[in-house]
N, C-alpha and C positions, 0 to 999 in steps of 0.2 A: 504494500500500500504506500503511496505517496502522500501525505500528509502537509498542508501547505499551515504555518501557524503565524499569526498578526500578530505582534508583541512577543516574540516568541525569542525576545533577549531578556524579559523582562524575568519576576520572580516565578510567577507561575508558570509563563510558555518556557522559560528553560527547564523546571523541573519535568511539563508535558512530553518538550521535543527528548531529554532526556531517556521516558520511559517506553517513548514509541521506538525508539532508535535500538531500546534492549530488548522491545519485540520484534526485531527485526524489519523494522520497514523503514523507510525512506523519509527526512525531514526537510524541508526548505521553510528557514524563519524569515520574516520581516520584520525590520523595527528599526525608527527612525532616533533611538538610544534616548531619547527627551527623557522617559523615567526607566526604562529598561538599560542594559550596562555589555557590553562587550565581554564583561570581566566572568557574567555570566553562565558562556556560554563557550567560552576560553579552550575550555577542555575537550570540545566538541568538535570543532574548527577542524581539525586534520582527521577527521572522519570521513572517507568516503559516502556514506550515505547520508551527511549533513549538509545544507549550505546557512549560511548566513547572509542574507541580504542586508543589505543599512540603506535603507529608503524609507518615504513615507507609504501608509498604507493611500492617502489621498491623492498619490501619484497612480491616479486610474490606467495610464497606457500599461506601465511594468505591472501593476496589479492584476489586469486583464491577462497579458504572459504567464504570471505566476500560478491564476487560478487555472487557466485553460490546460495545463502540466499535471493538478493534484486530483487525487480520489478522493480525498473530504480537507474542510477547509476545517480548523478555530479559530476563531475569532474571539482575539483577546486581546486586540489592541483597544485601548483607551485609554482617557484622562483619569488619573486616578490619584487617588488623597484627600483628603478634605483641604489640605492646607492647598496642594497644589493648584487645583481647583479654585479656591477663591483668589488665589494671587495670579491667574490665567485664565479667567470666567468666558474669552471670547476664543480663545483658541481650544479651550475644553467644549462647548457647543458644536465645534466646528469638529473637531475631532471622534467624538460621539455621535455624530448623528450625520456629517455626511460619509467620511470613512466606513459606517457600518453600509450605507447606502451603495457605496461602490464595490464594497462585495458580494453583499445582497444580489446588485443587479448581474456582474459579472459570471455569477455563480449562478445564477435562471440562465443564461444562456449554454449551458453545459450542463443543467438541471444535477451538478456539483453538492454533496451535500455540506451544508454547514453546522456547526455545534458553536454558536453564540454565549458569550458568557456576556450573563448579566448579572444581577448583584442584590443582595437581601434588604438592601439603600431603598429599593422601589418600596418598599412595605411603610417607608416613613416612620410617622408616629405611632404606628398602631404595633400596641406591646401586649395583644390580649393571644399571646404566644400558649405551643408552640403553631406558629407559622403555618397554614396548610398554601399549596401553589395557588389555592381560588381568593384565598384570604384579601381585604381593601388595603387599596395602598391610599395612606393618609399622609400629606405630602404637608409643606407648610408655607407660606406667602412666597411670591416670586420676588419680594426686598430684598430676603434672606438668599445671600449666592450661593451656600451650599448644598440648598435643593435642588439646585441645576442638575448634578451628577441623577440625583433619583428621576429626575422628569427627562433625562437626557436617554437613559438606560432604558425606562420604562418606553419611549419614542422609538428604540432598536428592538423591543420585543413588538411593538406595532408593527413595523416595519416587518418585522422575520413572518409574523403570521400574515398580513396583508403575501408577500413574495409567494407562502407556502398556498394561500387560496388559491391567487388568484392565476402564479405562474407554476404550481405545483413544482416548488422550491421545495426539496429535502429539508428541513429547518429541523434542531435538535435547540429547545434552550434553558440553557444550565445556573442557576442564581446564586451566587456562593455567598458562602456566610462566614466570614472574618477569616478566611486563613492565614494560615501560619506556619511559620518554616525556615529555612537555612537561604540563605541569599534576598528575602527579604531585607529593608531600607526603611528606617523609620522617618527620614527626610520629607516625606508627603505626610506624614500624620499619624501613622502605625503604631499600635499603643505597642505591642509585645517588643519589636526592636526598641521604640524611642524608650518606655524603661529598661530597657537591657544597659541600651549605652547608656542612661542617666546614672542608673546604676554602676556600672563598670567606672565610669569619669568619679564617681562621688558624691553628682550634682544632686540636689532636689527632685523626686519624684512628685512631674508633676500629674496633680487628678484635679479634670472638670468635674465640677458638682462636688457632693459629698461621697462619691465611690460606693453607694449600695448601688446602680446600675450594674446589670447583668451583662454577660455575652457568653456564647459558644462560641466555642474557638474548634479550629479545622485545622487536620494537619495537610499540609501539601499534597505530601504523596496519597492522601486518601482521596482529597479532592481532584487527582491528575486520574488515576485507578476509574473514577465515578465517569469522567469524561471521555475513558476512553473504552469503557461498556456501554455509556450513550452513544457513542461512536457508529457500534456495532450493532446496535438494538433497535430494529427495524418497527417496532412498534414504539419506539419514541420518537418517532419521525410526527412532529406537527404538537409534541406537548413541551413542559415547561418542566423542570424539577428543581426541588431545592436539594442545594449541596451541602449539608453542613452537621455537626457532630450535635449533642442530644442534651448532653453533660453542662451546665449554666456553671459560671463562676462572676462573681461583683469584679470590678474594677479594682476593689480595696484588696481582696483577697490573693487578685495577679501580682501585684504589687509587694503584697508581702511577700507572697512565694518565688516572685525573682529577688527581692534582697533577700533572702532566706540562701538560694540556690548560690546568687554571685557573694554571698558572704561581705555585702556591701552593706556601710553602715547609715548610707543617704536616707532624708529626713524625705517625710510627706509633706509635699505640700499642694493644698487645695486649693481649687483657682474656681472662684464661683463663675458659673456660665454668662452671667453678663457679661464679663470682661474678657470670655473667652476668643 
């Protein structure tokens, strides 16, 4: 199988291209390095059944090349972070939603199938968990720029089911829910790395709010495994699922247990959400 993957220098498409490569098949990644890293995917490089492109996925001619070459496409490029997002709100729109658009369209023309990742962000405010795929996405004022990523994500799963009716597009799409793992980057927002390294430095642990908020946390390779039995599963052609571990832990509780783990002696400190 020829595998084409978007973002696929990033955290998650390298651990992807990583495990389709030890099932034997063929990867070609794209990624225009903006929050994905060379560094990687490093190890990959002199693989004959790898390549690495460094382009944008918005550069439609080479995208069309690239799709018209693979047996299913991921789609994992995107604006990601909260932080990065709000300090790049016009090239994150632009990135999310015509990008997904260009492979959407390029990918009906070879009826190519896709497996989209989208992101548990769409579900907004609504915490009457656990989560089912039909559950409302409760989203919050268009003032507020961080909502863009959930209205942006939520606009690429429009987009994959409008392709799948209308041009009978293969669509597969996947929502993940916080993962977490090894080449991960706390620099966009990532609670698990950015306390690792606060930690690690000595610096303050910082928590918005008062740290009872919950999350599941997902480990990589569980969510790479999920993706690539959607891959395969002919009957997830045209639905939605969520990808994420079961197990809830507070905010306060991550916190302790990474100084716990780095034997760091960094203080808490709380940063109420207004000022966040």
């Amino acid at each position: 199988m020829k595998a084409l993957i978007t973002g696929g220098a990033g955290f998650i498409g390298s651990h992807l291209a990583e495990a389709l490569l030890a099932a034997g098949h063929s990867v070609t990644a794209i990624d225009n390095l903006s929050t994905g890293s060379r560094c990687n995917v490093e190890h990959l490089v002199e693989r004959p059944q790898f390549q690495l492109v460094v382009d944008d996925v918005l550069n439609e001619p080479h995208v069309a090349r690239l799709v018209s070459q693979a047996d299913v496409i991921f789609h994992l490029a995107a604006a990601v972070g909260v932080k990065w997002i709000i300090d790049h709100p016009l090239l994150s729109i632009r990135t999310n939603l015509r990008a997904t658009e260009i492979v959407l369209e390029q990918a009906s023309r070879s009826k190519t199938k896709v497996v989209l990742a989208s992101t548990s962000e769409i579900y907004g405010k609504n915490n009457q968990g656990p989560l089912r795929e039909d559950a409302d996405s409760i989203i919050g004022p268009t003032t507020i720029t961080r909502w863009l990523y959930a209205n942006t994500k939520a606009t690429d799963e429009f987009l994959a089911y409008a392709y799948h009716r209308e041009r009978a597009l293969p669509v597969v799409i996947a929502r993940f829910f916080n993962t977490v793992g090894p080449r991960q980057t706390g620099r966009y927002g990532m609670v698990v790395p950015r306390f690792v390294c606060q930690a690690l430095r000595g610096e303050p642990i910082t928590i918005y709010g008062d740290g009872h908020q919950s999350r599941c946390f997902t480990a990589v390779g569980d969510a790479v495994r999920a993706l690539i039995r959607l891959s395969g599963t002919p009957k997830a052609v045209g639905e939605v699922f969520n990808i994420g571990a079961e197990q809830e832990i507070t905010i306060l509780e991550l916190a302790r247990t990474i100084l716990a783990l780095t034997g760091s002696g960094s203080p808490l400190q709380f940063i109420p959400y207004e000022k966040a």
